[in-house]
C-alpha positions as CSV (number, residue, x, y, z in Angstrom):
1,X,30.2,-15.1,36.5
2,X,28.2,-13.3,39.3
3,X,26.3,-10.1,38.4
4,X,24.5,-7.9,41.0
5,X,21.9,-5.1,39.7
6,X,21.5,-2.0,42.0
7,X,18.3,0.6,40.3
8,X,18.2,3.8,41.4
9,X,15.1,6.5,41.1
10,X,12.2,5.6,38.7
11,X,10.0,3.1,37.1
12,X,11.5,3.4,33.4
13,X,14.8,2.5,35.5
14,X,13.1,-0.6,37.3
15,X,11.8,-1.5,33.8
16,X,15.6,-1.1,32.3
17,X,17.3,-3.1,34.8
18,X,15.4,-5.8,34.2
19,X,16.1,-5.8,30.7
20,X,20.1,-5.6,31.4
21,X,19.3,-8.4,34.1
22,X,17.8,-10.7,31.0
23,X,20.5,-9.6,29.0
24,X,23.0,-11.0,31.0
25,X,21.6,-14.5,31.8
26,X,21.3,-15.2,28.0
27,X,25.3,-14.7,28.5
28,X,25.4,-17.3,30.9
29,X,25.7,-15.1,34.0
30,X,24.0,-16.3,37.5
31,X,22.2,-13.0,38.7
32,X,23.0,-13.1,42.9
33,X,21.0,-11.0,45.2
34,X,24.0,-10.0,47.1
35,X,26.9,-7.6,45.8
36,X,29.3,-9.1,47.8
37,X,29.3,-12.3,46.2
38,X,28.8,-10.4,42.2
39,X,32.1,-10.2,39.8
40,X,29.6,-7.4,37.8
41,X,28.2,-4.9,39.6
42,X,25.4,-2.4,37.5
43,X,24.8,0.6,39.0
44,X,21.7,1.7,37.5
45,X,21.4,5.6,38.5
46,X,18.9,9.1,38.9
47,X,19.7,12.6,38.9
48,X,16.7,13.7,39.4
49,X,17.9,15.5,42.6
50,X,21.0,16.3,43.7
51,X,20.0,13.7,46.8
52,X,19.6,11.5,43.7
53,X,23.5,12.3,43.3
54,X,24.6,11.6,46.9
55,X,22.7,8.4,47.0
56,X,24.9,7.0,44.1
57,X,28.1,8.3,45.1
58,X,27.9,6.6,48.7
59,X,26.7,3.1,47.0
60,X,29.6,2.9,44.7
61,X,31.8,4.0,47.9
62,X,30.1,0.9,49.6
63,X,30.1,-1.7,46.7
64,X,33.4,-0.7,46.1
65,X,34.5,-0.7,49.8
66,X,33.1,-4.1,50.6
67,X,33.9,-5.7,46.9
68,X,37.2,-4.2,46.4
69,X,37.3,-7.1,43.3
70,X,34.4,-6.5,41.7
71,X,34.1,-4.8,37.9
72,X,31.6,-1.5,38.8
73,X,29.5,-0.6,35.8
74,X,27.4,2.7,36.4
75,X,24.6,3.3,34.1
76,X,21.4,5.5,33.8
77,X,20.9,9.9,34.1
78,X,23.6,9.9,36.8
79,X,26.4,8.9,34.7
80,X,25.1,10.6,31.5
81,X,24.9,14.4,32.9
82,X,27.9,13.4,35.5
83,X,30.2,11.8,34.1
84,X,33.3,13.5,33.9
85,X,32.5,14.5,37.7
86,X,32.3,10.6,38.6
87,X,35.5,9.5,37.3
88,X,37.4,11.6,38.9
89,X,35.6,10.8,42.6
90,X,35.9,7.1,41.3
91,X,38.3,6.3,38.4
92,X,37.6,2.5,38.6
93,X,34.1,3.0,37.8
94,X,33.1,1.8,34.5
95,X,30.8,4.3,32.7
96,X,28.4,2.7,30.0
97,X,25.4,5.1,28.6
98,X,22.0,3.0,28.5
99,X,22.6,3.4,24.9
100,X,25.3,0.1,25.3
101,X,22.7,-1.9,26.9
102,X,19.6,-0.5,25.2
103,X,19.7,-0.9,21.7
104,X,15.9,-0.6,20.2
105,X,15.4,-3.9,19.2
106,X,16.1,-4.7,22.6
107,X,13.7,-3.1,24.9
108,X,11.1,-5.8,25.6
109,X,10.8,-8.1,29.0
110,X,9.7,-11.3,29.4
111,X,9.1,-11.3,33.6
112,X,9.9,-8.5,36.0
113,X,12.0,-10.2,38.4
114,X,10.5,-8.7,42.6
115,X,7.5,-7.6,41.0
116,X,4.2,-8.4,41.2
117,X,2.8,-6.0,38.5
118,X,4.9,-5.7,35.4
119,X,5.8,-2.3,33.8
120,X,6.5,-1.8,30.0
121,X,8.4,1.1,28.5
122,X,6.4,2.5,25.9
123,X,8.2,6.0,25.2
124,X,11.6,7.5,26.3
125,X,12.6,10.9,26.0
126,X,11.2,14.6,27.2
127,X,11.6,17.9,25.4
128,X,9.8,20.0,27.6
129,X,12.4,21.5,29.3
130,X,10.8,22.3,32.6
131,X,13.0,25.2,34.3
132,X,13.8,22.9,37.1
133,X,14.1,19.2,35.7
134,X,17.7,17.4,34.1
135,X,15.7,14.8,32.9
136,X,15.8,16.4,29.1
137,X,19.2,16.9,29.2
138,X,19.8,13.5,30.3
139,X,17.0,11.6,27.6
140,X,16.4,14.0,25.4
141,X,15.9,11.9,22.4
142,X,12.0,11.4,22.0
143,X,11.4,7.6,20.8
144,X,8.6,5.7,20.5
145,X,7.9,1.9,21.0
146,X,5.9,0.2,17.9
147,X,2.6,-0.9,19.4
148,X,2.4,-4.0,17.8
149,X,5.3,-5.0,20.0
150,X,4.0,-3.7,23.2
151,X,0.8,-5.9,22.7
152,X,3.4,-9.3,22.1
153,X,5.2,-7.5,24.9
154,X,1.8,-7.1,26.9
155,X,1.1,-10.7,26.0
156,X,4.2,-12.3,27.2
157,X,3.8,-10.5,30.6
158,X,0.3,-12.1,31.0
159,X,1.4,-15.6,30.2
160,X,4.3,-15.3,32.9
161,X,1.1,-14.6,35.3
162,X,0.9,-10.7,35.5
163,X,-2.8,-9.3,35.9
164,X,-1.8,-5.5,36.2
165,X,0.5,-3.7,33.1
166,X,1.6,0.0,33.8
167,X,2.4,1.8,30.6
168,X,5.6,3.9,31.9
169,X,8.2,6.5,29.9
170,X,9.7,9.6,30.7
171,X,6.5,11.2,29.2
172,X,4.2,9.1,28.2
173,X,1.9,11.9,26.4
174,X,4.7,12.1,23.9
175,X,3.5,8.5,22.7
176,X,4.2,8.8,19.1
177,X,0.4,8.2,17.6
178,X,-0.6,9.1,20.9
179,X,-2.0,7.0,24.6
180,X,-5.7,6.8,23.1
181,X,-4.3,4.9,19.9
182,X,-2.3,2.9,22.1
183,X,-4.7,1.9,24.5
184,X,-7.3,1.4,21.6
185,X,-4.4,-1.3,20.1
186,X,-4.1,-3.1,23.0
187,X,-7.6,-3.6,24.3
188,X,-8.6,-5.0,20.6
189,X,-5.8,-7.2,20.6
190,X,-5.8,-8.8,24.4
191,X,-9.0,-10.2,25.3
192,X,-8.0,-11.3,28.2
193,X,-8.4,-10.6,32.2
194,X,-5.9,-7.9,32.9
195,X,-5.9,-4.5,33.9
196,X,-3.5,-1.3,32.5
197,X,-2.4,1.8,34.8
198,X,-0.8,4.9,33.1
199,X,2.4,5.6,35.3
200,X,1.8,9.5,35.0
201,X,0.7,12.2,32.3
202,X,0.6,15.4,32.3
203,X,-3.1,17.7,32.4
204,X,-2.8,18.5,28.9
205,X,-2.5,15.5,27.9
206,X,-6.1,14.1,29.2
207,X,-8.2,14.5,26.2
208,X,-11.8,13.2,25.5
209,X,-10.5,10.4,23.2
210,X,-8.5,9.2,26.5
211,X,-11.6,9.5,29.2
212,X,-13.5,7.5,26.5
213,X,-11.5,5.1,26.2
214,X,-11.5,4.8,30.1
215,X,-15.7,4.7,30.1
216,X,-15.5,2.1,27.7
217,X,-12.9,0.0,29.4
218,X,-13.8,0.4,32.6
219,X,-12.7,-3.3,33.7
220,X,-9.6,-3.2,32.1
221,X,-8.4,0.4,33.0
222,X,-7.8,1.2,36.8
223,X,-9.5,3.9,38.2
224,X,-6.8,5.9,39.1
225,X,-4.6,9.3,37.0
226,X,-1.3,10.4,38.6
227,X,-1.0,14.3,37.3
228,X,1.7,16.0,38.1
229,X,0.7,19.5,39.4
230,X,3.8,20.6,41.0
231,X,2.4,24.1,41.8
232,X,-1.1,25.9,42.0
233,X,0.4,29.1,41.7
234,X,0.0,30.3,37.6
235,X,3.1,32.5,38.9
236,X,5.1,30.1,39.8
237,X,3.7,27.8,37.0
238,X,4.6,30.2,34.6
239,X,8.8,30.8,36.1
240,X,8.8,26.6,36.0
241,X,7.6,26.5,32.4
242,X,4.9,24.3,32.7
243,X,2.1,24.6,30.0
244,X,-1.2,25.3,32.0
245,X,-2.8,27.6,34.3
246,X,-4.4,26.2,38.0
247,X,-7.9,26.8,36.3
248,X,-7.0,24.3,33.4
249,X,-5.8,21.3,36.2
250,X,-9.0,21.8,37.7
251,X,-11.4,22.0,35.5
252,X,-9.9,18.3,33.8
253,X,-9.9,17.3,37.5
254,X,-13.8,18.0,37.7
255,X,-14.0,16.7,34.7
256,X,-12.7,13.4,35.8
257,X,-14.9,13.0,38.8
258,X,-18.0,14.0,36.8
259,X,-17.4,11.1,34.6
260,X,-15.6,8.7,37.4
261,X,-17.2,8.8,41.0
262,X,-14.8,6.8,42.3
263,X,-11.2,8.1,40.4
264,X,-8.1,8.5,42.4
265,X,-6.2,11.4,41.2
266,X,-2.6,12.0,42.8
267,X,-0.1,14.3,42.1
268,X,3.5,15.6,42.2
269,X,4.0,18.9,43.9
270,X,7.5,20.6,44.5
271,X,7.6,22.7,47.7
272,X,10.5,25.5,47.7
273,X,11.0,26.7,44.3
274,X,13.3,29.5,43.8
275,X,10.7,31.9,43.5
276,X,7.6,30.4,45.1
277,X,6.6,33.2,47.5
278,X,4.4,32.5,51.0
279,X,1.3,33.6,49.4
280,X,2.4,30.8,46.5
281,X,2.5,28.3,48.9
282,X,-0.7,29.3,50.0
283,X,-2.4,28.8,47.0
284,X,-1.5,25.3,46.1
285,X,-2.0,24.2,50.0
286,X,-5.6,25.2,49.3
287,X,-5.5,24.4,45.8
288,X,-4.4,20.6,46.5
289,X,-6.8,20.6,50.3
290,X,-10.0,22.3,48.3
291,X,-9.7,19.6,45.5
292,X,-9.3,16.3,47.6
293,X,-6.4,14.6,45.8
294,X,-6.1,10.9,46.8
295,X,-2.3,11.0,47.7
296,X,0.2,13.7,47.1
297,X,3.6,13.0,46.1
298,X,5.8,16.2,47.8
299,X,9.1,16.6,46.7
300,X,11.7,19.6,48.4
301,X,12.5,22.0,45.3
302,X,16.2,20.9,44.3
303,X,18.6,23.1,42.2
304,X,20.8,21.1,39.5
305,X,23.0,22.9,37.4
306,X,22.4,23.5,33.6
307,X,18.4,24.2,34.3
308,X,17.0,27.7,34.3
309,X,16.2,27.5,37.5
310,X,19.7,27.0,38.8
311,X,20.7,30.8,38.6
312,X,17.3,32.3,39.5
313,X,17.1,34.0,42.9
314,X,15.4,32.5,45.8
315,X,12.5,34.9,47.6
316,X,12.4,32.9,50.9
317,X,14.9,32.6,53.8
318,X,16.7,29.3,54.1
319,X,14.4,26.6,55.6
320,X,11.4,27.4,54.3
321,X,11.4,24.7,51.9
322,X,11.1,22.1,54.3
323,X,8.4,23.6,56.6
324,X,6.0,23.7,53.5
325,X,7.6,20.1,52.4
326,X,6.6,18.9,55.8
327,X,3.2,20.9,55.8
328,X,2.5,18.8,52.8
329,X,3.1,15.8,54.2
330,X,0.9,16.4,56.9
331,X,-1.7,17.2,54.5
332,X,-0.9,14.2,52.2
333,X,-2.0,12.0,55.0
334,X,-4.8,13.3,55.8
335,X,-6.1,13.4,52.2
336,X,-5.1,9.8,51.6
337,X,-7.2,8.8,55.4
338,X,-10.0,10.8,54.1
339,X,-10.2,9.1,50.6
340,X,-9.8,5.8,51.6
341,X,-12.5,6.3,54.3
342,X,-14.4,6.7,51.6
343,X,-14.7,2.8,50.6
344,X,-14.6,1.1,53.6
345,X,-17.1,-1.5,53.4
346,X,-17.4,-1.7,49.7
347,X,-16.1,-4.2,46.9
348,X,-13.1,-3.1,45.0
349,X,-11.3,-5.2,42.7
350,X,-7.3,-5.6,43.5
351,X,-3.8,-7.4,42.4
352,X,-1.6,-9.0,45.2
353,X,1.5,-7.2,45.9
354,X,4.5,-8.5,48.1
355,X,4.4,-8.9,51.5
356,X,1.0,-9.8,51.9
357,X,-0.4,-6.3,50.9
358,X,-2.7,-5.7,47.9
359,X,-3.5,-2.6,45.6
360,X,-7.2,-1.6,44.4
361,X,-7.8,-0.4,41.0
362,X,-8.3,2.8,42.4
363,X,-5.1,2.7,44.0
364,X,-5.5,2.1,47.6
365,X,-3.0,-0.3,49.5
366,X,-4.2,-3.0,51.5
367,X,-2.6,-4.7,54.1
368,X,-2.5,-8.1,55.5
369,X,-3.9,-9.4,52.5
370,X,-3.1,-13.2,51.8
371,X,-1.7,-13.5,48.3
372,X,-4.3,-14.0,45.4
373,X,-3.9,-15.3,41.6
374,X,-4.5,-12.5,39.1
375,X,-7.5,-9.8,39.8
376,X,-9.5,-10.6,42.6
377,X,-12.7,-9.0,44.6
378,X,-12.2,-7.5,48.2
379,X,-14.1,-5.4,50.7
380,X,-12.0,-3.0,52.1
381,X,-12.0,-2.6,55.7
């Protein structure tokens, strides 16, 4: 039989679909790369937004649509805070928790099929309950991988010919023994050629035992943190429950740069929560221009139900959100142009990615780039 793999939202979800895609093929199915011709179709989803939502509902409309005969199996957040909301738009959907595919014993990879760098899910789970996230309600069981196997897992990925590994969960800085240990483990037990990313963590979560194991491993970590900030006004900070003040981000962000010249820090910011005022907005456009983030990552504030947020009141007249989303954006670009500016004519080391394009350790995307075998040198023009 035919099965067809659809991932919605996140890496921990490209990292999960791949392990259901090598699930099935030890069952004998032939994965296709078209759902028309599948007999399975997995629907691996995200509610991170409600967008997130819509996405899903009008793919299964689709597959269903154009592959009347196909079995649809929806998986992931999605179905997990949705469900009974699903089944009645779509009672032939088939709703299986990750839980049925994702036993513990079974969350390893040996390849990562359309990717050039290879991601490995160290930690699932997040308890922090920010005022405007599903995510804990959707994974809200903390867990932990052993680190002895995510070094066999770490292993496996650079015999199958992968030279970058990004360490990705739902919040990584809940490691159990924590990302210094884990690091630590992994750099004494791979002596190899390779390099590690961290997917994201949080500001609190930087410690000194992390930034020395970045001085000493300066070859094998990339030079590159993505911190989610989401807002520079404490106000605002304090309504979305996140644990830190604007002064604490940027004094680890100085920190970072005193000890790494070269760092790329991005960040996740929300534009349009419920009760970000103009003068809020303010502060974090100048709090995110002032500190010359690499990239910015802006997402439009979106309310989903059963988060505090949800029933507070908003202060600002409807579309508001998107100016200061699109503000953002503007600004994103001309941080990222003013960064990269910054190397041209110097030696970086990079990893091919697809479609002739490589990325620098310190994140920067190259184009036209003929591909390359494992870590290479380049000067970036």
């Amino acid at each position: 039989m035919n099965i067809y793999i659809y991932t919605f939202g996140c890496k921990i979800n490209q990292y999960e679909s791949q392990i259901i895609r090598e699930q099935y093929c030890l069952k004998n199915f032939t994965y296709v790369d078209n759902f028309e011709q599948a007999d399975v179709i997995i629907i691996n989803s995200c509610s991170v937004t409600a967008h997130a939502d819509k996405q899903c509902d009008q793919i299964i409309k689709k597959f269903h649509i154009k592959n009347p005969q196909s079995k649809i199996i929806l998986t992931g957040c999605y179905a997990k805070v949705s469900k009974e909301k699903i089944l009645e738009k779509f009672p032939f959907v088939e709703i299986k928790t990750k839980e049925y595919f994702l036993s513990k014993s079974q969350q390893k990879i040996t390849s990562f099929d359309n990717h050039s760098r290879a991601f490995i899910k160290i930690q699932d789970g997040c308890n922090s309950f920010c005022s405007y996230c599903i995510v804990p309600y959707a994974r809200n069981i903390l867990w932990s991988k052993p680190s002895e196997e995510i070094i066999k897992e770490v292993n496996t990925l650079l015999d199958a010919g992968y030279s970058e590994i990004v360490l990705t969960g739902i919040h990584i800085g809940k490691y159990a023994k924590g990302i210094p240990y884990l690091l630590s483990e992994i750099y004494k037990n791979t002596d190899r050629n390779f390099r590690i990313r961290l997917s994201s963590i949080e500001v609190n979560e930087i410690t000194s035992a992390l930034i020395d194991i970045m001085k000493n491993e300066q070859e094998r970590f990339c030079c590159h943190l993505h911190i989610p900030l989401q807002s520079a006004s404490d106000n605002v900070l304090k309504d979305m429950n996140r644990k830190y003040l604007s002064k604490d981000f940027v004094g680890k962000i100085n920190l970072l740069k005193e000890n790494f010249k070269d760092i790329s820090i991005t960040t996740d910011v929300i534009c349009g929560f419920p009760t970000e005022t103009d003068n809020d907005f303010d502060i974090t456009y100048n709090f995110l221009k002032d500190n010359e983030f690499a990239r910015l990552h802006v997402f439009p504030y979106s309310a989903r139900q059963g988060t505090k947020a949800f029933d507070m009141k908003q202060v600002y007249k409807n579309g508001q959100a998107k100016i200061r989303t699109d503000a953002l954006l503007k600004l994103s670009k001309i941080l990222e142009t003013n960064y990269f500016n910054k190397f041209k004519n110097k030696i970086r080391k990079a990893v091919s990615l697809k479609g002739n394009k490589a990325l620098t350790d310190n994140y920067l995307t190259l184009e036209n780039i003929p591909r390359q075998k494992g870590i290479f040198e380049i000067e970036i023009k």
